[in-house]
C-alpha positions in Angstrom: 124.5 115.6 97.7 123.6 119.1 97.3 121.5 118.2 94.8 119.7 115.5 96.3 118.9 117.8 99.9 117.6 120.6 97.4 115.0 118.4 95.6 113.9 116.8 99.0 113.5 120.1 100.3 112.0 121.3 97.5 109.5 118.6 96.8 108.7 119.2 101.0 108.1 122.8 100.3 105.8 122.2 97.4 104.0 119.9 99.1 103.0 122.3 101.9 101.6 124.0 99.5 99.6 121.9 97.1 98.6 119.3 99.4 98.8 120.6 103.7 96.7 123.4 103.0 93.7 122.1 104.3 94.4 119.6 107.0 97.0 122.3 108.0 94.1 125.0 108.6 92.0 122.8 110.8 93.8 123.8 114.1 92.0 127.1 113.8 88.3 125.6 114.1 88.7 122.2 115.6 88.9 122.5 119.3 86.8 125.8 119.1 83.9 123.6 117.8 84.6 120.6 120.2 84.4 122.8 123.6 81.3 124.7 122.1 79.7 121.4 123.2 82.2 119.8 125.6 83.3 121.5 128.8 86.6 122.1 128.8 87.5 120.1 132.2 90.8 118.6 132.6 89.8 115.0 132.0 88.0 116.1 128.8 91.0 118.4 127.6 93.0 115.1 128.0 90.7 112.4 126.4 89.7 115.0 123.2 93.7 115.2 122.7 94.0 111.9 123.1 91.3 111.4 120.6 92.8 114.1 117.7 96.3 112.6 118.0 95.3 108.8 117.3 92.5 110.3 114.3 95.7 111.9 112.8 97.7 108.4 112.8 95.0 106.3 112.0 93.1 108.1 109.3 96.1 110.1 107.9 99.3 108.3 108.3 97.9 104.5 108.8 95.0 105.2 105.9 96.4 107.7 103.3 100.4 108.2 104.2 100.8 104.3 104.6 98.4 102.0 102.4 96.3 104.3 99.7 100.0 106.0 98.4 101.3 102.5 97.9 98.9 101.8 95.7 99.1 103.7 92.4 98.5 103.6 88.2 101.7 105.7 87.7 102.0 108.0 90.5 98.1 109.1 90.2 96.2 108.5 93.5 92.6 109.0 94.5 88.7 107.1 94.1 89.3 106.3 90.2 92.7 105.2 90.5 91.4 102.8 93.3 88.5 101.6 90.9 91.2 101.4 88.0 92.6 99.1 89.6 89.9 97.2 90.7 88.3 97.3 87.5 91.9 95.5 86.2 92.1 92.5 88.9 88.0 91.7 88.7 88.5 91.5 84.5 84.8 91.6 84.4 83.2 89.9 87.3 79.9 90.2 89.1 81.1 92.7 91.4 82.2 95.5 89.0 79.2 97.6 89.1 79.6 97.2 92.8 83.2 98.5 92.5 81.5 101.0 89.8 78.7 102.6 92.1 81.4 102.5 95.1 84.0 104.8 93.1 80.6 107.2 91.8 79.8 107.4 95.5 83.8 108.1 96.5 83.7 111.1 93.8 80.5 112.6 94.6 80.9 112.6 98.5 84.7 114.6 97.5 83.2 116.8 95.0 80.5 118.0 98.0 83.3 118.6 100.2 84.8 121.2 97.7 81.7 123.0 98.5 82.2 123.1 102.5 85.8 123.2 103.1 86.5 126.4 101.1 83.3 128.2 103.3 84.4 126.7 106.6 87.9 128.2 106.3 87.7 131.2 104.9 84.6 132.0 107.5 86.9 130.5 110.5 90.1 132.7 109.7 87.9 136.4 109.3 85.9 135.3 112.7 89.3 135.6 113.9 88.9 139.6 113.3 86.7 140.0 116.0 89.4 139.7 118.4 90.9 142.7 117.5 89.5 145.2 120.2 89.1 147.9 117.4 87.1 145.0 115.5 85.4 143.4 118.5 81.9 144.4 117.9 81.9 143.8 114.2 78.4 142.1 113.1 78.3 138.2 111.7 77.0 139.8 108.4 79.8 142.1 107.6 82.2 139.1 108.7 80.1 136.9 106.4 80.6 139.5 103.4 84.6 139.8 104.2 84.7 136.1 103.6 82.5 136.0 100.5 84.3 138.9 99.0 87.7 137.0 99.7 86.0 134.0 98.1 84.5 135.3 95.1 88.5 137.4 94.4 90.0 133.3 94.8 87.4 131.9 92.6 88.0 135.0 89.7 91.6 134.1 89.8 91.2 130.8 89.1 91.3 130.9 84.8 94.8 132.9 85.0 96.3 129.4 86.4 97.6 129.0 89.6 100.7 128.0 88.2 102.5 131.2 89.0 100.7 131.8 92.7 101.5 128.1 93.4 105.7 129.1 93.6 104.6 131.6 96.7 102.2 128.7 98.1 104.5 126.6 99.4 106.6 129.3 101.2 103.8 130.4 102.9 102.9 127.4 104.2 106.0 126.5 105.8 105.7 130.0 107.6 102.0 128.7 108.5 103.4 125.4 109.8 106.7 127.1 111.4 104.0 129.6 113.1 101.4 126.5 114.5 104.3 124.7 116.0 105.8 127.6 118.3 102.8 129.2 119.5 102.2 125.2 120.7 105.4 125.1 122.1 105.2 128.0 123.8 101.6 127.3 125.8 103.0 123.3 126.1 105.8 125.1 128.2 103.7 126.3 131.1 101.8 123.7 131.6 104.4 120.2 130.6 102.6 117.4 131.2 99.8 118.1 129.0 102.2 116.2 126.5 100.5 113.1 128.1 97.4 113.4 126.2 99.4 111.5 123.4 98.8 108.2 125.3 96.1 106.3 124.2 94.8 105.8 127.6 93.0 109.6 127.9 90.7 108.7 124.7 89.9 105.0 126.0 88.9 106.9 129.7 87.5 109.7 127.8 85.0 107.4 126.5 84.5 105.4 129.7 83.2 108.5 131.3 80.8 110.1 128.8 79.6 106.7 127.0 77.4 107.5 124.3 77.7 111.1 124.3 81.6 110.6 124.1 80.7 108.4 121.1 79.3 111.4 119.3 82.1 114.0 120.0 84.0 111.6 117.4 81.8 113.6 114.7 83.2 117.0 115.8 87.2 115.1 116.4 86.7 114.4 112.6 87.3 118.1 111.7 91.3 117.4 112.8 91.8 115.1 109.6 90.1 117.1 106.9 91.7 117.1 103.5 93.7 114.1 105.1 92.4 112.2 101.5 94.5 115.2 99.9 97.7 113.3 100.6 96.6 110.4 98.0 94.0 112.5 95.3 97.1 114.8 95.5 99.6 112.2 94.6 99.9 112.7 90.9 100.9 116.3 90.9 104.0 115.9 93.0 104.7 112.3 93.7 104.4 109.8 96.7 108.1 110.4 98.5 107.7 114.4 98.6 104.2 114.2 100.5 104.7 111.4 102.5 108.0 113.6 104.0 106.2 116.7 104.3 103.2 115.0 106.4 105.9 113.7 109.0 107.1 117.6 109.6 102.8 118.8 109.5 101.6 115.8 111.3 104.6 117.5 114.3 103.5 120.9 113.8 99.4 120.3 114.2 100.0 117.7 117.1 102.4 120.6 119.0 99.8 122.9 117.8 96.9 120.7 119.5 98.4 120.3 122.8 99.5 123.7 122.5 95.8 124.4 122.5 94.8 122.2 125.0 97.2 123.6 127.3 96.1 127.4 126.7 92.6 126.1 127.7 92.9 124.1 130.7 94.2 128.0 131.9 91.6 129.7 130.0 88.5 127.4 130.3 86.3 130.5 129.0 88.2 130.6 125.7 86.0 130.6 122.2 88.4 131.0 119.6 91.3 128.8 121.3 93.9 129.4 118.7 93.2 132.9 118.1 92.6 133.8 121.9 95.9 131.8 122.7 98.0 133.4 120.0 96.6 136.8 121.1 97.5 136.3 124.6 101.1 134.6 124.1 101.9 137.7 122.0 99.5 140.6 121.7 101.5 142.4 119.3 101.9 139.1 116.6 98.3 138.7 116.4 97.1 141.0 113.4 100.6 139.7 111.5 99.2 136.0 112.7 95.2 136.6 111.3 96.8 138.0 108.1 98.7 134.9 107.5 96.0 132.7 108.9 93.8 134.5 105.9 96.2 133.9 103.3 96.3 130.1 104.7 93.2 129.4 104.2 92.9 130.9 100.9 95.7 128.5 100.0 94.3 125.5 101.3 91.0 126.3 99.3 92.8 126.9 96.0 94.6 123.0 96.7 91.0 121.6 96.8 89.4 123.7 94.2 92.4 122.8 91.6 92.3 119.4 93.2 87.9 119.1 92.0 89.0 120.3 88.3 92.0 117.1 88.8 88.6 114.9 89.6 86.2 116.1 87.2 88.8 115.6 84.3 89.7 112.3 85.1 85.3 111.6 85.5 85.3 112.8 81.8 87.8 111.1 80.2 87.0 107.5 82.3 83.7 108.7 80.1 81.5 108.7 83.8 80.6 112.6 83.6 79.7 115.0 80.7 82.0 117.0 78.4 82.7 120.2 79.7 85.2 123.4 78.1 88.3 122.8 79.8 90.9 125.1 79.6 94.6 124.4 80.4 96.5 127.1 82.3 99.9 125.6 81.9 102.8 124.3 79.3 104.2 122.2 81.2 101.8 121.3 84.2 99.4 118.6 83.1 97.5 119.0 86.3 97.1 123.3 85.9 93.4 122.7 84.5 90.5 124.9 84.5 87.0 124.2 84.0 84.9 127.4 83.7 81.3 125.9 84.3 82.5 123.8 87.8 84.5 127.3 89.0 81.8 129.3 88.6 79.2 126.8 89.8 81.7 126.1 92.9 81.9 130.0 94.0 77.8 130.1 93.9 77.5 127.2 96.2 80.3 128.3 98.4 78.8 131.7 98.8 75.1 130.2 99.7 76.7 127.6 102.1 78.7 130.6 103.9 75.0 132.5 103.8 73.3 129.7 105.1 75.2 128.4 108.2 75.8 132.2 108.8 79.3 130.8 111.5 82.0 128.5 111.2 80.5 126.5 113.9 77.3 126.1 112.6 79.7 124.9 109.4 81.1 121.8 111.5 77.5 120.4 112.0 78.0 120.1 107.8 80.9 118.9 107.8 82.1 115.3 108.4 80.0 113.1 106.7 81.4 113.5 103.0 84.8 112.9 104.7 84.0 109.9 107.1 82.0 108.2 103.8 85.3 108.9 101.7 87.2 107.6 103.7 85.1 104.3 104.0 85.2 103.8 100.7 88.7 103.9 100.3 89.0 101.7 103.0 86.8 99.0 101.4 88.4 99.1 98.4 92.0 98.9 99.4 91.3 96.0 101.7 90.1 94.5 98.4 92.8 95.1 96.6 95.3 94.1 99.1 93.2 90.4 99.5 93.8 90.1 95.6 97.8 91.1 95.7 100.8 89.8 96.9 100.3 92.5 99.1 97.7 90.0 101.3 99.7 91.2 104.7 98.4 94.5 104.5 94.7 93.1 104.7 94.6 93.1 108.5 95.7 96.8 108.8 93.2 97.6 105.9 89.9 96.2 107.9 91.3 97.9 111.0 91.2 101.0 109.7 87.9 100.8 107.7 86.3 99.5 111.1 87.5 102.8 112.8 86.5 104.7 109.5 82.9 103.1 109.5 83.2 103.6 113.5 83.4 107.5 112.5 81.0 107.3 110.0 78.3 106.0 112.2 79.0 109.5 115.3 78.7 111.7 111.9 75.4 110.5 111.1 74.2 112.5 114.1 74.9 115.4 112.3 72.3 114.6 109.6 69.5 116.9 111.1 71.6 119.5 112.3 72.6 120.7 108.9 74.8 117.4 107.6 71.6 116.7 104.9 73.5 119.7 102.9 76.5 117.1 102.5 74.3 115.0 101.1 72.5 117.2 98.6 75.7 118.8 97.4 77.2 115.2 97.1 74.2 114.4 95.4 74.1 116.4 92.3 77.6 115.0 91.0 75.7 111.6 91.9 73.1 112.1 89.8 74.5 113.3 86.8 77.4 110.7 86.5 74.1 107.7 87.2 72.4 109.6 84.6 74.7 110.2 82.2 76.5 106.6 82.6 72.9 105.0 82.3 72.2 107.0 79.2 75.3 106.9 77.5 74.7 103.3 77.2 71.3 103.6 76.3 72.0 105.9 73.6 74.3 103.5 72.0 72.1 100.8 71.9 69.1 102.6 70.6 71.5 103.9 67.8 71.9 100.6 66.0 75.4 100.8 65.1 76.4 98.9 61.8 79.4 96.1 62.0 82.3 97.2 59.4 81.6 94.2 57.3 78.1 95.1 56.9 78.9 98.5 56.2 81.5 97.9 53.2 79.3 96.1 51.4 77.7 99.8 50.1 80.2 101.7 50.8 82.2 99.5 48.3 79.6 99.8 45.3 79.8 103.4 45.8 83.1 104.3 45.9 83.5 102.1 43.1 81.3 104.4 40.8 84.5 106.8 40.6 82.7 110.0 41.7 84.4 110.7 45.0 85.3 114.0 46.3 89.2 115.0 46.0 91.1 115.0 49.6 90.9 113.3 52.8 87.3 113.2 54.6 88.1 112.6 58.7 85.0 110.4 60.5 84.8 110.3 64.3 84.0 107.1 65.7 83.8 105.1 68.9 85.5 102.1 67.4 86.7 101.8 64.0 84.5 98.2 63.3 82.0 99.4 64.9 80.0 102.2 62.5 77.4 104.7 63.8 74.4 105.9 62.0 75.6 109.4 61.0 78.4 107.9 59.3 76.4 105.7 57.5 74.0 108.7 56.0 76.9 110.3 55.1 78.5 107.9 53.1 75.8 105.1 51.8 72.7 107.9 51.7 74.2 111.4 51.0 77.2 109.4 49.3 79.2 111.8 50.5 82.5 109.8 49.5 86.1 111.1 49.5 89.4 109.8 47.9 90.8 108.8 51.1 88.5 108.5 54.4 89.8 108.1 57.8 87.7 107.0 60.5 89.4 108.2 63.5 88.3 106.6 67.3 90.2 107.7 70.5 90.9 104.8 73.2 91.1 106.2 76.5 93.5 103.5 78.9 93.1 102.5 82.7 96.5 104.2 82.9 96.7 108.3 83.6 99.8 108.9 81.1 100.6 107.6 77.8 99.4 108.2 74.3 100.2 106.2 70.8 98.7 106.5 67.8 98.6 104.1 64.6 97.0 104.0 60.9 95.4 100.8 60.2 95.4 101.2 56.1 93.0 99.9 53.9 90.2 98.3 56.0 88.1 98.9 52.8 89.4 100.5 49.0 90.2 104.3 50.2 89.1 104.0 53.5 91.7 104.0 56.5 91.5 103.8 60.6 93.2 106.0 63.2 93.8 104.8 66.4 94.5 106.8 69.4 95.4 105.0 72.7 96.0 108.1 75.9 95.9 107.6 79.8 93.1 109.8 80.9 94.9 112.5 82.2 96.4 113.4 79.0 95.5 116.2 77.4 95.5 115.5 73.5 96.2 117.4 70.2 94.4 115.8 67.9 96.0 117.9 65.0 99.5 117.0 65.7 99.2 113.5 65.7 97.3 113.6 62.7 100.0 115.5 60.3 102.6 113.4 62.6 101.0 110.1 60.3 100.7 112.6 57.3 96.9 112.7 57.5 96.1 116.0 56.0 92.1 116.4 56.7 90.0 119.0 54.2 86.5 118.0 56.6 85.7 116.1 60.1 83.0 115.0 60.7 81.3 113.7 64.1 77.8 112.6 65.2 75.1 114.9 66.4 72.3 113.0 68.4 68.5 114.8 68.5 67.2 113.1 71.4 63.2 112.2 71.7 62.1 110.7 74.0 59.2 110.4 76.9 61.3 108.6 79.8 61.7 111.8 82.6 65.3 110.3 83.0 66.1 110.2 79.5 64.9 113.8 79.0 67.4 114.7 81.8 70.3 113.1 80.1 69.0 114.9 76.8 69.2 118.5 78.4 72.4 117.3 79.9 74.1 116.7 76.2 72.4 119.2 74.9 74.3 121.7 77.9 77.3 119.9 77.5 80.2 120.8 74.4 80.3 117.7 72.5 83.2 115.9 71.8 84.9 117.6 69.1 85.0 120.9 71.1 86.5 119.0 73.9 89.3 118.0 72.2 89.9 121.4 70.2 89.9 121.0 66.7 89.8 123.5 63.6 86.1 124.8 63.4 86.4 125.9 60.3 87.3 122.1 59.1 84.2 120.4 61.2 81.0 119.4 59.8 78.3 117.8 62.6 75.3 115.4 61.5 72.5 115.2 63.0 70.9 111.8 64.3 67.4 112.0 65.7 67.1 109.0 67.7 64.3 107.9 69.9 65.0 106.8 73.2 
């Protein structure tokens, strides 16, 4: 029994921390942005409750906590999983590079929102300074620099691992969660019935009354699910039952938290910073003690979404939809501890210009909304799908109910296109493009190579090995598939004749399963020639070497394919910079450098 209440507590705990972090911070902003635009009135104080209450059980409980989580490839959650899945029930039909262009969309629009969230947190908490009355007439620009300094220290401390800071994480979370839910309860209890803003009834009038305009506050009521998606991308580093019980405790501490706010301002109509000014005035001498841990809170719920970006772009390389990049892994026994130098560093420039930019947190908000809104679409379409093609057909209903009030939200966001919302776009774009580009050209490349079938290919290969003149040990050649040869195997072998005793063309399968790997030799495909086949889920991390000696293949040279792209197609020459930028494959999978031996193709595109 003990047992059992320790790991459910536990697994609450950790989940605070690796996954609440950033739906958990968005009671510092939210209402503050709303009644920048909305007057504070009681009917409006009622109806944007209203409004935030229903978002967090439609979009977060209905969307992520109840459909996305049951639907899984062994405990991994998010966009690929989804199109894993897909890909598996279609087996090949017309709509696949639907489902395809859908899940590029899905990844891109996240990847964006790792730019924002981490700026519009940060920035939120230090505004919070300027409540302080020693602090009060600090400038924007030295507020600016606070944040960008406490950015740039986050981003630093990414290649140590956040394995270790992760223990404190969660902890500090619950304090975070513990702290939102009785400053609530403590404005709630002068003014009672503002706990009737949980009726449906306020959001339906609230609309009623301000028609289209109300229509349009839904873009700024979006900020009150942010990182709700979390709960599902998330779902592989802890598991489905741990999150799913720690959202029922956070989705009670933001909704005390919000009415908590709403009461503090029906009293304080004049109130810019509601949860600040509220905290300040319930308890004067709690307030620096409440910023501090506001700061670290934020801090935390960036670190979940940058680790959670390195999660994405991992699985985008091994699905074989993004570039190689160096990835470095920060823990023995974490699979999901990554870190991938090039995105971090790239990450902490765009964060800093984004904070430079918008120059407040409220001038953030106009930014924010549409990656999150178009995620959430997207999941939405594609779980309906699944649903339809499962025996899980009664959940289809529920699905296009809550894509209707995800497109619903979608469409108040796009108002927030010239006000600042293009920059979702752009920064959503980039991942976009490369993935198109690099898909596109992978498959170009392949074709223009010309690859040899093995039958074709034995045929020389035989008359020379035959000849007797081959060089002592074992000769290790990378390729895609081991029937299938490509060109800088075959001037190796048939016109270099570059020939061991034993050769081993070695091809690694990556699976539509995250976990996994097996390995098998597949002797004598030809007289001294042998295949090795490796089968991993793609977020394995694989050593090569060990599975090798494991199947007593003791290598003296690998080789692997070099490709010298030429080529007048603008597109083409993008792809070419991009491979030429990126490590290839044999770095990526860490193997001895003293033992590796790359051929160069030129091939004209």
């Amino acid at each position: 029994m003990t047992k059992h209440t320790e790991s459910y507590w536990g697994g609450v705990i950790k989940s605070m921390g690796l996954v609440f972090g950033d739906i958990g911070t968005s009671p510092i902003y939210t209402l503050s942005v709303i009644f920048a635009i909305t007057k504070p009135t009681h009917d409006n104080v009622f109806g944007i409750l209203s409004l935030i209450v229903w978002t967090l059980i439609i979009l977060v409980t209905v969307e992520y906590a109840w459909l996305a989580m049951s639907l899984g490839r062994k405990g991994e959650g998010g966009t690929i999983v989804l199109k894993e899945i897909l890909t598996h029930i279609l087996k090949g039909g017309r709509y696949l590079a639907f489902v395809g262009v859908l899940s590029f969309i899905g990844v891109s629009l996240l990847l964006g929102d790792g730019v924002i969230t981490p700026a519009i947190s940060i920035l939120s908490a230090v505004e919070g300074l300027v409540l302080i009355p020693a602090c009060s007439g600090v400038p924007q620009g030295v507020l600016i620099f606070i944040a960008a300094i406490i950015a740039i220290t986050l981003f630093i401390f990414q290649s140590k691992g956040t394995d270790k800071v992760a223990r404190a994480f969660g902890p500090l979370m619950v304090i975070w969660f513990v702290a939102l839910t009785v400053s609530g309860l403590i404005s709630i209890a002068g003014v009672p019935n503002i706990l009737e803003a949980v009726s449906p009834w306020y959001a339906v009038k609230f609309f009623l009354d301000n028609g289209v305009a109300g229509f349009f506050v839904l873009s700024e009521v979006i900020l009150c699910a942010t990182g709700g998606e979390a709960l599902y991308a998330d779902m592989g580093h802890l598991g489905r039952k741990p999150i799913i019980r720690a959202w029922y405790y956070v989705f009670f501490a933001l909704v005390i938290n919000y009415l908590g706010q709403g009461a503090f301002l029906l009293r304080h109509p004049e109130a810019k910073n509601i949860l600040f000014s509220m905290v300040q005035w319930e308890s004067p001498f709690l307030y620096v003690p409440f910023l501090i841990l506001t700061i670290l809170a934020t801090i935390i719920a960036s670190q979940a979404l940058i680790s959670g970006v390195f999660s994405i772009v991992y699985q985008g390389i091994t699905t074989r939809i993004m570039p190689l990049m160096k990835v470095d892994y920060t823990s023995s026994h974490l699979k999901s501890q990554i870190y991938i130098g090039s995105v971090n560093w790239l990450l902490m420039v765009l964060v800093i210009f984004i904070m430079l930019l918008f120059k407040k947190s409220e001038n953030l908000a106009a930014a924010y909304g549409l990656a999150v809104t178009g995620t959430m679409v997207i999941t939405g379409i594609m779980m309906t799908w699944i649903f339809s093609r499962t025996t899980k057909r009664w959940k289809v209903p529920i699905a296009v109910l809550v894509t209707i009030v995800d497109i619903i939200f979608l469409t108040a966001n796009l108002n927030k296109l010239p006000h600042g919302g293009y920059w979702s776009l752009i920064l959503a774009g980039v991942p976009f493009g490369t993935i198109l580009v690099w898909t596109r050209g992978q498959r170009a490349l392949y074709r223009a190579l010309a690859p040899l079938d093995l039958d074709t290919f034995l045929v020389s290969y035989e008359q020379i090995y035959a000849k007797g003149r081959n060089i002592p040990g074992t000769g290790l050649f990378f390729t895609r598939e081991y029937h299938i040869i490509p060109p800088y195997v075959i001037h190796c072998t048939v016109r270099s004749n570059i020939v061991y005793e034993r050769n081993v063309f070695i091809s690694i399968d990556r699976t539509d399963e995250p976990f996994g790997v097996t390995s098998k030799v597949i002797p004598n495909i030809g007289t001294g020639l042998d295949a090795f086949q490796i089968s991993a889920g793609y977020m394995e991390v694989l050593d090569i070497e060990k599975l090798l000696k494991k199947h007593g293949i003791a290598e003296k040279v690998i080789f692997y394919g070099v490709e010298d792209i030429t080529t007048s197609n603008p597109v083409w020459k993008i792809f070419s910079v991009i491979k030429k930028l990126s490590p290839n494959f044999v770095q990526f999978n860490k193997l001895p450098a003293s033992k590796l031996q790359g051929v160069v193709t030129r091939v004209e595109m």
